[in-house]
C-alpha positions as CSV (number, residue, x, y, z in Angstrom):
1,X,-3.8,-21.4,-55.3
2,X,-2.1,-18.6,-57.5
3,X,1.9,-19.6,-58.1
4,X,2.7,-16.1,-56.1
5,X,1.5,-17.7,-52.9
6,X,2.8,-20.8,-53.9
7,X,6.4,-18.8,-53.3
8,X,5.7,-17.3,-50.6
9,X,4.3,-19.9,-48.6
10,X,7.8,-22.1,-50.0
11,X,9.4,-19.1,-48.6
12,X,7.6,-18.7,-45.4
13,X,8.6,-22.5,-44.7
14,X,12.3,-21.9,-45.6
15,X,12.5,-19.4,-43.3
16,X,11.0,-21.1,-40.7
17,X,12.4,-24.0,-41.1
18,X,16.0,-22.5,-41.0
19,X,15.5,-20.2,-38.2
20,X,14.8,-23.5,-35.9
21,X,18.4,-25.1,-37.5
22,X,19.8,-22.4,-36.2
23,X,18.1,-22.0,-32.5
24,X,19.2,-25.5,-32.1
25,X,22.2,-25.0,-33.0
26,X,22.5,-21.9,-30.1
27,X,21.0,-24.1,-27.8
28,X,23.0,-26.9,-28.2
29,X,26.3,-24.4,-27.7
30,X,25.1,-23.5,-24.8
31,X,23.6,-27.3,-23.4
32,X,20.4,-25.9,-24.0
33,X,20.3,-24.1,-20.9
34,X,18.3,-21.6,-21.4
35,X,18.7,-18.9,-18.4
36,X,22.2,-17.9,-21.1
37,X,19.6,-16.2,-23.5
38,X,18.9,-14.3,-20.7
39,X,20.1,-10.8,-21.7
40,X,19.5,-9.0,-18.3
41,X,22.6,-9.5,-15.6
42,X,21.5,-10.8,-12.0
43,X,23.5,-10.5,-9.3
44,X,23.3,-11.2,-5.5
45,X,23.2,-8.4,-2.6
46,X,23.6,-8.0,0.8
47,X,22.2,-5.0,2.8
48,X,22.8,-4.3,6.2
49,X,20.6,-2.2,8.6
50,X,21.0,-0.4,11.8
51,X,18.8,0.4,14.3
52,X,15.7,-0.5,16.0
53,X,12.5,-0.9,14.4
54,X,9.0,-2.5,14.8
55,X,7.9,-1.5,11.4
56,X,8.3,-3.1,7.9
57,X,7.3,-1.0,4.8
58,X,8.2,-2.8,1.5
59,X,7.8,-1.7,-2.4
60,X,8.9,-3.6,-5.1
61,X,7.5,-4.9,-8.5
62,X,8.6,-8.2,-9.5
63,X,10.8,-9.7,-6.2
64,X,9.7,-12.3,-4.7
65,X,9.5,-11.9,-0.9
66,X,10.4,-14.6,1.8
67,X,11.0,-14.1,5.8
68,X,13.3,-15.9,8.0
69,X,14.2,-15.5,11.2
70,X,17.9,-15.1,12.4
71,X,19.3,-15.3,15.7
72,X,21.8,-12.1,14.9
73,X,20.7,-8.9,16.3
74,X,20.3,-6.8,12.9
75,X,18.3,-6.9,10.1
76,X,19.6,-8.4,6.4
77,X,18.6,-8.6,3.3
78,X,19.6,-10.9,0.9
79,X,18.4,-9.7,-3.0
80,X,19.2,-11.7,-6.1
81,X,18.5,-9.1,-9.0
82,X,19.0,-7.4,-11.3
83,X,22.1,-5.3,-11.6
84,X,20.7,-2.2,-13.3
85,X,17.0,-2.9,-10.6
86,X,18.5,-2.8,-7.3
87,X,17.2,-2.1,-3.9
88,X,17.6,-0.2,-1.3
89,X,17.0,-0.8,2.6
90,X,17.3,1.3,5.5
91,X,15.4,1.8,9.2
92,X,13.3,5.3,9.1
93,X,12.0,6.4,11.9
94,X,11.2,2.9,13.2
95,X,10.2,2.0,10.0
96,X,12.4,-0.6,7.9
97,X,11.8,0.5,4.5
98,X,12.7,-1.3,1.4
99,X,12.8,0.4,-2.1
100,X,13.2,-0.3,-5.3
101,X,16.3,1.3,-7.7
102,X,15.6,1.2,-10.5
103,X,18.7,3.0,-13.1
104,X,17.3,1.5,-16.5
105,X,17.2,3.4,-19.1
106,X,14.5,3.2,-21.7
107,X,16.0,0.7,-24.1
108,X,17.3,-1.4,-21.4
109,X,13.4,-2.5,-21.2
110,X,13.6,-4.6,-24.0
111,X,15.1,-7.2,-23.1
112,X,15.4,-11.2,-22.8
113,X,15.0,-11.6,-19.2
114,X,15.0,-15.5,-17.7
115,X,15.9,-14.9,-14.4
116,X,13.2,-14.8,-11.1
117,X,14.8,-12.1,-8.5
118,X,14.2,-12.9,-5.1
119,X,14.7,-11.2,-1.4
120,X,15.0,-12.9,1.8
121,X,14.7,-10.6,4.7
122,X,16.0,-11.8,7.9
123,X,14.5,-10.4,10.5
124,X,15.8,-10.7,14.5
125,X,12.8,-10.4,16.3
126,X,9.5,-12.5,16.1
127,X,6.9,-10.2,16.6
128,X,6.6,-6.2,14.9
129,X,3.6,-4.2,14.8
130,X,3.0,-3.7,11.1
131,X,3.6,-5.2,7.9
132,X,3.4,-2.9,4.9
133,X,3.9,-4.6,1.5
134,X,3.3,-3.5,-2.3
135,X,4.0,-5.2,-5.4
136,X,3.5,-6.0,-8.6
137,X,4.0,-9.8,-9.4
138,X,6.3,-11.2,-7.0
139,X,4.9,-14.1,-4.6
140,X,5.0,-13.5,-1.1
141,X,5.4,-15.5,1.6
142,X,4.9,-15.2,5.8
143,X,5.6,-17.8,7.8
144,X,4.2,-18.8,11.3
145,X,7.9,-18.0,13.2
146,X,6.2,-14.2,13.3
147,X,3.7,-12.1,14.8
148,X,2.1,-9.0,13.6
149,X,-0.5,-6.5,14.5
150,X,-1.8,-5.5,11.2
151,X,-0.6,-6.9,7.6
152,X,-1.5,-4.9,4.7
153,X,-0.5,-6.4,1.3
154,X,-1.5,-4.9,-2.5
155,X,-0.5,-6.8,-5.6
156,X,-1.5,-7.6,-8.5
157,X,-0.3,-11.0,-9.8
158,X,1.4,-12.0,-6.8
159,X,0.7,-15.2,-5.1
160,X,0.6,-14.5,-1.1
161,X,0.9,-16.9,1.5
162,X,0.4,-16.0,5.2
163,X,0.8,-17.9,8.2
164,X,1.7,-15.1,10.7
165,X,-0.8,-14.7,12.8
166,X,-2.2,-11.2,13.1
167,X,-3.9,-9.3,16.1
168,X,-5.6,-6.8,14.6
169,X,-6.3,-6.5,10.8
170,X,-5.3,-8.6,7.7
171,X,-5.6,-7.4,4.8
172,X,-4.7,-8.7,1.3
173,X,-5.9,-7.1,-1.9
174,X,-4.4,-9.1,-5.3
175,X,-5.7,-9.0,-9.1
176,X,-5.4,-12.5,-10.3
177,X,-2.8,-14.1,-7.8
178,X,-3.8,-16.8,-5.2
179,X,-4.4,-15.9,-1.3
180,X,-3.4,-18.6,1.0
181,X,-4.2,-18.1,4.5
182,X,-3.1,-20.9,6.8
183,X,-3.1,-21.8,10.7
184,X,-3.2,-18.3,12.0
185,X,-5.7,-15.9,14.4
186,X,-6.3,-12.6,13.3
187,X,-8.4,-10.1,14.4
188,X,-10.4,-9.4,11.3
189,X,-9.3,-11.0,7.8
190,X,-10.2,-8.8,4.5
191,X,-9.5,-10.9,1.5
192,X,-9.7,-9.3,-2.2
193,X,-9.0,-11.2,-5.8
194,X,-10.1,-10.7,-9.0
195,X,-10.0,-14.2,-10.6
196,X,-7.4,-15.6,-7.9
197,X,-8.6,-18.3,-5.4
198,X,-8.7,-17.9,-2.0
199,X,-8.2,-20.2,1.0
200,X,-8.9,-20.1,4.6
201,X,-7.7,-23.2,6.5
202,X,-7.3,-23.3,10.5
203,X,-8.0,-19.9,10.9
204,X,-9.8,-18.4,14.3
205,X,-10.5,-14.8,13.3
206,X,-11.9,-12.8,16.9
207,X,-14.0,-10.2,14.5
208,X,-15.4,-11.0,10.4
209,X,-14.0,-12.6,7.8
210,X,-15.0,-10.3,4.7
211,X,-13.6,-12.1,1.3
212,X,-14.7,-10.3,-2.4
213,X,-13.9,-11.8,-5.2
214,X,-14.9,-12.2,-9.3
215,X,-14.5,-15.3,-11.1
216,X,-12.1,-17.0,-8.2
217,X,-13.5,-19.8,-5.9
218,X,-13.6,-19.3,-2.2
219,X,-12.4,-22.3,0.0
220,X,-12.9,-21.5,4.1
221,X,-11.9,-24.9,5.9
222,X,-11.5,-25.2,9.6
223,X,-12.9,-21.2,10.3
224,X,-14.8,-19.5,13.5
225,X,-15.5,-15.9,13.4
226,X,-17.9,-13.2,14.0
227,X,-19.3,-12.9,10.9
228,X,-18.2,-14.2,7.6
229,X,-19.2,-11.9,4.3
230,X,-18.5,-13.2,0.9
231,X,-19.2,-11.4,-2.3
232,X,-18.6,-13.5,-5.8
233,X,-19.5,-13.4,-9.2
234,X,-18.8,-17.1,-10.8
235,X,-16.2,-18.4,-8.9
236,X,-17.4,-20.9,-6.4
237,X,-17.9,-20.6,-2.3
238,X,-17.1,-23.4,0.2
239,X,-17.5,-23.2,3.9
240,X,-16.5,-26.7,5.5
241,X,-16.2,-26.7,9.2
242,X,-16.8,-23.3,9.2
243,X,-18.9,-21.3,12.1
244,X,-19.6,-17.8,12.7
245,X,-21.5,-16.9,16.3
246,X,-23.1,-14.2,14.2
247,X,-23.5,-14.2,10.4
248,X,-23.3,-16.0,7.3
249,X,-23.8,-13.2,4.4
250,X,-23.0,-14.8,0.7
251,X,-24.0,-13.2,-2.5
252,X,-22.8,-14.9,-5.9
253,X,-24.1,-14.5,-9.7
254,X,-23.7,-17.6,-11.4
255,X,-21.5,-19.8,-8.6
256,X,-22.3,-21.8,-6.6
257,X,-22.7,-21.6,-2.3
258,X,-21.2,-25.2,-1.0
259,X,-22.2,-25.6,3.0
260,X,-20.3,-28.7,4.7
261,X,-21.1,-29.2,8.7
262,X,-21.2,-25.0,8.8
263,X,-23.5,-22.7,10.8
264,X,-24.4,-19.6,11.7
265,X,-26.5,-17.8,13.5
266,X,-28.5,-16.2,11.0
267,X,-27.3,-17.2,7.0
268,X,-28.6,-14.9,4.3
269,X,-27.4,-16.4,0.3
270,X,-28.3,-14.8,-2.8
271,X,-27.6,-16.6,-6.2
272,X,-28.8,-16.1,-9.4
273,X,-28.0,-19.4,-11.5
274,X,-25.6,-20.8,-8.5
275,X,-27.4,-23.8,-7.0
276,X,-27.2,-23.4,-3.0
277,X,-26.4,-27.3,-1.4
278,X,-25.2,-29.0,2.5
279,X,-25.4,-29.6,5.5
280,X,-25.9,-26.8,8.4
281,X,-25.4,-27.9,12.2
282,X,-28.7,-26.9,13.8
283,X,-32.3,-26.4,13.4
284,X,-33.3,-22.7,10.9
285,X,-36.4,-21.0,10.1
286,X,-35.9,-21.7,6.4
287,X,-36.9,-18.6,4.1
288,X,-36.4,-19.9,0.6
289,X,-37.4,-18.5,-2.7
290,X,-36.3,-20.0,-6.4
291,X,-38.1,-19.1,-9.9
292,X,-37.2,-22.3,-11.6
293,X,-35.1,-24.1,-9.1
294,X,-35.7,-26.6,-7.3
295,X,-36.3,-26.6,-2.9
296,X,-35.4,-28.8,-0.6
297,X,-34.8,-28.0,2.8
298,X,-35.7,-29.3,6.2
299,X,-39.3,-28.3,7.8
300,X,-38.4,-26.7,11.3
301,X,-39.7,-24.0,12.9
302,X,-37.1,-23.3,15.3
303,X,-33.9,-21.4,15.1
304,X,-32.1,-18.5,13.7
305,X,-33.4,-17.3,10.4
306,X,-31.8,-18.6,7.0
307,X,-32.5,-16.9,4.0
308,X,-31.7,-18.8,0.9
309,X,-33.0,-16.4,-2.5
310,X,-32.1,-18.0,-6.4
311,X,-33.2,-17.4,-9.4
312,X,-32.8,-20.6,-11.5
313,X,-30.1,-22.6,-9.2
314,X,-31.3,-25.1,-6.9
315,X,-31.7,-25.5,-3.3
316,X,-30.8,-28.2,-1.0
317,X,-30.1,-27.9,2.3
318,X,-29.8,-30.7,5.4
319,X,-29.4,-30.3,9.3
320,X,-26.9,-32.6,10.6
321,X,-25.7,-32.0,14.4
């Protein structure tokens, strides 16, 4: 090692070694709470709203959403923020619509910010017709006191909870947040992630459950539908107590398709390297096909057709009713 490097590596050290003296020496100051480095100001908001609505249309891009119910006879919303990213709220044509206001300016991006801003939104009634809501990374959460006819939500690392049950449609499209859907009926329940996992517990869903994700697992637990369609790459796809009075339709690359006490009447899964394993709860015409996998399934010849195709995953499947 050349005596050049030998300096600048003493150097390097130095410098390091100093600039840690000296962060702990900040930290200290401030009993090493660190939300004071935070260079962005938050404060907390109230806005009022008047009028009558049965509508909610939200659009933010880092708030995390909660709703509670109040016995008052408006609508509030509570916002811890920031005080140059505000929002706005107000009832539109029976629509309540809540905005983002945003008055940075370009340098204020760059920034130390620590804080998490949050809205509560209490609402007076318990049932609305629609539920509109897009956002960037803020979690979201919908708890059973309410009742919707459709729920749309679009995010993209946003962690969503929902346990309002929903009449009609719910639909939930994220990138790599989690989907938890909890205790609810629904009319028909379209789930979307990229790498996020998705659960469905306690959840009686009149028309199909259609879930479509990439390298996130799929957990149903609990489920009845019309038909349940599940499109995956590697993440892996549970059913457990799980019954449709139509279809089973599962396609996966390189996961693998988990069946626990589930059935169907007629089950079609397509794998490539996923290995296909459980236990259905009645007798199938068992179509099976495998290059290099191995088979195992029952012998009967009565039923509703299931259709198991690999490539080099494994199959094993058991009746138990």
């Amino acid at each position: 090692m050349s005596k050049t490097v030998k300096i600048w590596l003493i150097t390097a050290a130095v410098l390091v070694t100093l600039g840690l003296i000296l962060f702990a020496g900040v930290m200290a100051n401030y009993d090493w709470n660190f939300s004071k480095l935070s260079t962005v100001t938050y404060v907390t908001n109230t806005y009022e709203t008047t009028g009558e609505f049965d509508k909610i249309s939200i659009n933010v891009d880092t708030t995390e959403i909660e709703f509670v119910p109040t016995e008052d006879e408006s609508c509030s919303i509570v916002c811890f923020e920031a005080e140059k990213v505000k929002h706005s709220a107000a009832v539109q044509n029976g629509t309540l619509v809540i905005d983002t206001t945003d008055t940075r300016k370009w340098y204020d991006h760059i920034c130390i910010s620590i804080g998490t801003p949050k809205m509560t939104v209490y609402l007076p009634r318990n049932e609305y017709a629609s539920l509109f809501i897009e956002t960037d990374t803020g979690d979201i959460n919908i708890p059973k006191d309410f009742t919707f006819e459709e729920i749309e939500i679009d995010g993209d690392t946003s962690d969503v909870g929902c346990f309002a049950s929903v009449s009609n449609v719910l639909e939930i499209e994220l990138s790599t947040g989690d989907i938890n859907v909890d205790s609810i009926t629904a009319g028909r329940v379209n789930l979307t992630t990229t790498t996020g996992e998705i659960t469905v517990n306690n959840v009686t869903a009149k028309n199909d459950i259609d879930i479509e994700t990439d390298t996130g697992t799929v957990r149903l637990t609990n489920v009845s539908c019309a038909d349940f369609v599940a499109e995956s790459d590697t993440g892996t796809i549970t059913l457990k107590n799980a019954v449709a009075t139509g279809s089973f339709s599962v396609e996966n690359d390189t996961g693998d398709v988990r069946f626990e006490n589930s059935d169907a009447a007629q089950i079609s899964v397509k794998t490539s390297t996923g290995d296909v394993t459980g236990t259905l709860l009645s007798e199938k015409v068992f179509i099976t096909e495998t290059s290099t996998g191995r088979i195992s399934v029952p012998k009967t010849t009565s039923g509703g057709k299931c259709e198991i195709t690999t490539s080099t995953g494994d199959i094993k499947i058991d009746v138990t009713p």
